[in-house]
Steps between C-alpha positions, in 0.01 A plus 500: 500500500427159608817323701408159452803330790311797754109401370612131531709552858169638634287216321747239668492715842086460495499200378792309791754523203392162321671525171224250356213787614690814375569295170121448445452867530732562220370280247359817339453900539734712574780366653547206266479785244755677698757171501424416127640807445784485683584204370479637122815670538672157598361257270496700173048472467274656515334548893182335344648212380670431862345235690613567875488299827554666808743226721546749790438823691628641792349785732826705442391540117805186375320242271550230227313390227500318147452676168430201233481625139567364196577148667777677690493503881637838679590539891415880596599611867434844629639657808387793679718798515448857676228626310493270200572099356767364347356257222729166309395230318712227350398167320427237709731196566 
């Protein structure tokens, strides 16, 4: 199983942890798959039809990001636990 706030902690780790570089490398494949998916359960579509934008990452595995679907903007945090993520998303204000 694919934990996209670990696979994106390393990314930003390698990478100096600039949010703008780990957000190119999640413009497709699996880890965007990962956070459409996640998102799903939050904004009531289908993971397909969410558009997502990473905003943040940490090297601790705590990020941010944007879900858009249906014209409707979502905020989705997830912070890193022992052993596994906790995952929200609320519209955007």
């Amino acid at each position: 199983m694919i934990h996209p706030a670990r696979t994106l902690a390393l990314i930003a780790a390698i990478l100096g942890t600039q949010s703008a570089c780990v957000s190119v490398l999640t413009e497709s494949g699996p880890v965007k798959e990962k956070l459409q998916l996640i998102s799903a359960g939050h904004t009531g579509c289908l993971p397909q039809d969410n558009d997502v934008k990473v905003i943040a990452f940490h090297p601790g595995g705590d990020g941010v990001w944007n879900a858009t679907c249906k014209d409707r903007k979502y905020l989705s945090t997830t912070t890193a636990t022992t052993g596994s993520n906790v995952y929200s998303c609320a519209l955007a204000q």
